[in-house]
C-alpha positions in Angstrom: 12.3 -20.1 -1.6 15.2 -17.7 -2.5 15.8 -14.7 0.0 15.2 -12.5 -2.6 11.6 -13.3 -2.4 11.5 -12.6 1.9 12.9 -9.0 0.9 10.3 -8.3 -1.5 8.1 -9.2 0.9 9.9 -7.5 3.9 10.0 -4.5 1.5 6.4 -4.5 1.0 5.3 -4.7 4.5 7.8 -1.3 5.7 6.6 0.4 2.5 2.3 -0.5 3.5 3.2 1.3 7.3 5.5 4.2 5.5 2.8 4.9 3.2 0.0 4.9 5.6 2.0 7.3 7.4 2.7 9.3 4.1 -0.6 10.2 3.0 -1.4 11.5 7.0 1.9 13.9 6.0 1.1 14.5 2.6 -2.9 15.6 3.6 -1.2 18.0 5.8 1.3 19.5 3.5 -1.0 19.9 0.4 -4.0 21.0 2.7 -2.0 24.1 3.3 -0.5 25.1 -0.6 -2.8 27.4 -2.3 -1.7 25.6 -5.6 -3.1 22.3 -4.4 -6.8 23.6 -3.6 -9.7 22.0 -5.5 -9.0 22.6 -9.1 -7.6 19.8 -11.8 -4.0 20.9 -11.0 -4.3 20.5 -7.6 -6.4 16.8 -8.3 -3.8 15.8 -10.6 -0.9 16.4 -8.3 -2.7 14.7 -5.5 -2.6 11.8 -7.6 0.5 11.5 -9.0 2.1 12.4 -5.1 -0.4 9.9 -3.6 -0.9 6.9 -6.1 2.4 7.6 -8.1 4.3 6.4 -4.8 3.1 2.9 -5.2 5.5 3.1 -7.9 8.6 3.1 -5.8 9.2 0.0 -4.4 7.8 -2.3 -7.2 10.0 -0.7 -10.1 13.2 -1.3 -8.8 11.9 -5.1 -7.6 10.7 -5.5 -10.8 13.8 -4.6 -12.7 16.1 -6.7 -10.0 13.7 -9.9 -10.5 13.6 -9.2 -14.0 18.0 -9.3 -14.5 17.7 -11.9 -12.5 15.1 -14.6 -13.0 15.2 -13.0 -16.8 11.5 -13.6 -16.7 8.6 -11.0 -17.2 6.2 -13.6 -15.1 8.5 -13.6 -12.0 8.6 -9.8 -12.5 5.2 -9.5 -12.2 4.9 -12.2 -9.7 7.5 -10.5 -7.2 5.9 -6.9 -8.2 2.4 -8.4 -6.9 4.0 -9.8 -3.7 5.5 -6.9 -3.0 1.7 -4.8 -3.3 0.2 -7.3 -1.5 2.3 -6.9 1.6 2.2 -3.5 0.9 -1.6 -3.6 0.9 -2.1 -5.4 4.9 0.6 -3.9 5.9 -1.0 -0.6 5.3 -4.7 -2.1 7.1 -3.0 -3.7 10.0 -1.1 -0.5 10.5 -4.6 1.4 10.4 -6.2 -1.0 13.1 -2.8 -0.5 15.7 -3.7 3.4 14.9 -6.9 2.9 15.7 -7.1 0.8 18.7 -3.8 1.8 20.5 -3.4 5.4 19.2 -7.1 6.3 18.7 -9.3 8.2 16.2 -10.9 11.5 17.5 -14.1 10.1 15.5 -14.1 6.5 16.8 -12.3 7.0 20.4 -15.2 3.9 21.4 -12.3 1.4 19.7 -9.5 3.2 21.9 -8.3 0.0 23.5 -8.9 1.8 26.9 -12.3 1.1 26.6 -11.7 -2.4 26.3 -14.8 -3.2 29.5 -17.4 -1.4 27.6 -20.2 -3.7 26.6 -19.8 -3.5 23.1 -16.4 -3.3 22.8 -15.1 -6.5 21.2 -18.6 -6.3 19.3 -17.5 -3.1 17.6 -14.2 -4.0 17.2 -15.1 -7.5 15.0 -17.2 -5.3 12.8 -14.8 -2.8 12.2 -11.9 -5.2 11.9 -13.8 -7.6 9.6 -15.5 -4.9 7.4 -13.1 -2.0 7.1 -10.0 -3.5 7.3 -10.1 -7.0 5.5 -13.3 -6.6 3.9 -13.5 -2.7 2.7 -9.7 -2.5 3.2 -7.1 -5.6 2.5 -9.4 -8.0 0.0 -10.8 -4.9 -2.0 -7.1 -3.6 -2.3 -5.4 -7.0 -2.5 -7.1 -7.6 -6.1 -6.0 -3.6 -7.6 -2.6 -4.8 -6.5 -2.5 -8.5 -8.1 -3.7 -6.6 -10.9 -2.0 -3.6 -11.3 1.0 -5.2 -9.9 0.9 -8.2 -12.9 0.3 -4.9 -15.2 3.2 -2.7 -14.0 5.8 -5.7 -13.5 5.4 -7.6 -16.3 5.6 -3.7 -18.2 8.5 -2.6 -16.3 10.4 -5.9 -16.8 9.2 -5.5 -20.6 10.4 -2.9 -21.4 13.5 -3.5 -19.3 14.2 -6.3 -22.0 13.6 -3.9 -25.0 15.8 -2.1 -23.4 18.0 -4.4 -23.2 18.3 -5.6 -26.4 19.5 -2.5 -27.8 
């Protein structure tokens, strides 16, 4: 395994705890802009600042596997390793928030209520269906997807590009 491939991967996990971070900043930012109320404007920049950020760290992996595997299948391949670690990253990130930090609407799975009867009960069922279930699996396959899409695109059209 070249180290190429760990820094995709390393990439994708510090973008997944950045970006959770992100959209906490970004909901508090845009929640206060007039421009940004409910209205398509406002719906279409929330997009664009909140999805459109996935875009960052797969491009450039995407063009650097691409110039150097000169293959739009490893493109895509590194761009979907790259999501994926984004992707639990992101979920495991959530679940530290949520035990260690704490959620004002779920302060039962603050970890310093670790005696209470149903603690570890509660915490299986939120871990197993909200963050791997609801979270990481449901995720995983948008960013196989998407990721296959937007690398084997990116490295495409780097190749056109190329060409000329």
């Amino acid at each position: 395994m070249n180290r190429r491939w760990i820094v995709y991967l390393l990439v994708g996990c510090i973008f997944g705890v950045v970006d959770f971070f992100y959209h906490g900043f970004l909901a508090s930012i845009l929640g206060r802009q007039e421009v940004f109320a409910p209205s398509a404007l406002g719906e279409f920049a929330w997009l664009v600042l909140s999805v459109g950020i996935w875009l960052v760290p797969v491009i450039p992996i995407a063009l650097y596997e691409a110039g150097i595997s000169g293959s739009c299948l490893m493109s895509a391949l590194a761009s979907i390793l790259t999501w994926c670690a984004s992707i639990i990253s992101y979920y495991l990130t959530n679940a530290v928030q949520i035990m260690f930090l704490g959620l004002p609407s779920r302060p039962e799975l603050h970890v310093s209520n670790y005696s209470a009867p149903f603690f570890w009960m509660n915490w299986a069922g939120v871990f197993w269906q909200d963050i791997v279930l609801a979270g990481i699996v449901r995720w995983s396959m948008v960013a196989v997807i998407g990721g296959f899409i937007i690398g084997f695109l990116t490295s495409y059209g780097y190749f056109q590009f190329k060409k000329d």
